[in-house]
C-alpha positions in Angstrom: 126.9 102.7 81.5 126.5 104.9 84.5 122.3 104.4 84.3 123.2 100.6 84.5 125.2 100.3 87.4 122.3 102.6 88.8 119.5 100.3 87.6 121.6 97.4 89.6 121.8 99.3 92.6 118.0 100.5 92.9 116.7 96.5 92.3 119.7 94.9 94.6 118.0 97.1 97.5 114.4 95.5 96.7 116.3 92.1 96.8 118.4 93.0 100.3 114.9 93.8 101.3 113.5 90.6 100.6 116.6 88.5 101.9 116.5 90.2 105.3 120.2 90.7 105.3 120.2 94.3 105.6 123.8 94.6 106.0 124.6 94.9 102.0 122.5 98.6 102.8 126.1 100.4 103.5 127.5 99.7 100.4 124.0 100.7 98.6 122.7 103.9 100.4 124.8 106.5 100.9 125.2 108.0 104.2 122.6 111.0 105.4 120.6 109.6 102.2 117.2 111.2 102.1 113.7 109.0 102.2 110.5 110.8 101.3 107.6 109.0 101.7 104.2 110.3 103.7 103.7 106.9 105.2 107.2 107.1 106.9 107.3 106.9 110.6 110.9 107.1 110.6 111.5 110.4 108.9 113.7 112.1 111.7 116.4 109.4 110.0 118.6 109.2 107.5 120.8 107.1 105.6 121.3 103.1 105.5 120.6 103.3 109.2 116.8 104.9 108.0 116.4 101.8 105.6 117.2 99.8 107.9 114.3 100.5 110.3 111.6 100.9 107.7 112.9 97.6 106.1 112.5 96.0 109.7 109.3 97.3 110.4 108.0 96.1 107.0 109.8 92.2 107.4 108.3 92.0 110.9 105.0 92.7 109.7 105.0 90.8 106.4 107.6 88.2 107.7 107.0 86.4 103.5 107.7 89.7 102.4 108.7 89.7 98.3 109.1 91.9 95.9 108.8 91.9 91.9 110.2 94.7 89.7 107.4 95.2 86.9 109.7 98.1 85.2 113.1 100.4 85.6 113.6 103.9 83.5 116.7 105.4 84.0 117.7 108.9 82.7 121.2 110.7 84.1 121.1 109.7 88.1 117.3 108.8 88.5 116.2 105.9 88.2 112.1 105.1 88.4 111.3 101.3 89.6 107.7 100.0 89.4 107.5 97.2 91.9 104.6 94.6 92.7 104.8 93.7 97.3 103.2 91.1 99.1 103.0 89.4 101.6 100.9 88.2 105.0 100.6 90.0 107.9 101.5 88.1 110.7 103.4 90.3 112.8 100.9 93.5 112.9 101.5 97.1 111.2 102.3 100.0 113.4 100.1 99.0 116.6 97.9 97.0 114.8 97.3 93.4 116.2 98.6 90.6 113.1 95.1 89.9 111.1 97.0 87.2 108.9 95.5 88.3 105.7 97.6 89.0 102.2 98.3 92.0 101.0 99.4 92.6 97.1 99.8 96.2 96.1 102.2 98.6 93.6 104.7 100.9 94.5 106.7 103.4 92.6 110.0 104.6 94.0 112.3 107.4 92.5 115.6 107.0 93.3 118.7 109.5 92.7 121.9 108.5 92.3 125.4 110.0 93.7 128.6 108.3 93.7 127.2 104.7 93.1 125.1 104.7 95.9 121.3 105.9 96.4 121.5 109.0 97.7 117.5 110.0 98.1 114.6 108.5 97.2 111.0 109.6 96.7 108.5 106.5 97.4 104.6 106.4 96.6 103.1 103.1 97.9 99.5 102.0 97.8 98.7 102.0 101.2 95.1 102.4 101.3 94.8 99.1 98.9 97.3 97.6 101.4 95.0 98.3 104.6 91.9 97.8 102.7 93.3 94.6 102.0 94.3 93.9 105.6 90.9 94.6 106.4 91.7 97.7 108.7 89.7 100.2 106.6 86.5 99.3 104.3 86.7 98.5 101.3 85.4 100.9 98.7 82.3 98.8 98.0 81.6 98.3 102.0 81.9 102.2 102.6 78.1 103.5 103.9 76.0 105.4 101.7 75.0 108.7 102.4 71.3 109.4 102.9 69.4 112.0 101.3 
């Protein structure tokens, strides 16, 4: 029962994410709740305060933001969700000017679970698809050659 309620928890935040009503995140992160994640530039926070400005930063950039679970594994107080974003940049990623393109990329985010409430979670998005996609960085196929 316990890996159910957690399953409900780890995809309501996906849909508070989506809705842009960030204030359900108190009731679903606990407080000094750990994110790790290499692409975070808010890593000095913590806690629903923390998701709240990543979530921001995402929703102003991808302002049709969405989000669709592909899978959930729960074991004890993990639970492991395989999600499908996208969404069009119209608002510009971290000092990047807006370049209106879609984006469509996977993410896998480990979440573990203490007293009902995500208490840290380990996220591994695909952010090189995302800014190849964005056209920001080349695209495997547009990378130079190397000459002999």
């Amino acid at each position: 029962m316990a890996e159910d309620q957690n399953k409900a928890v780890s995809r309501r935040i996906w849909e508070v994410f989506a809705s842009g009503d960030l204030a359900e995140l108190d009731d679903l992160v606990a407080e000094g709740a750990a994110y790790h994640d290499t692409q975070d530039p808010f890593g000095d926070q913590r806690g629903p305060e923390h998701m709240r400005s990543l979530m921001g930063m995402y929703r102003q950039t991808f302002s049709n933001i969405r989000f669709d679970i592909k899978q959930q594994v729960a074991e004890g107080d993990y639970v492991c969700t395989l999600l499908e974003a996208q969404g069009d940049d119209t608002g510009g990623l971290m000092g990047q000017a807006a370049t209106g393109r879609h984006a469509r990329i996977m993410l896998t985010i480990t979440d573990r679970h203490e007293d009902g409430k995500i208490a840290e979670s380990y996220a591994t998005w695909d952010t090189l698809g995302m800014l190849q996609q964005l056209g920001l960085v080349p695209a495997a196929a547009q990378q130079p050659t190397a000459s002999a």
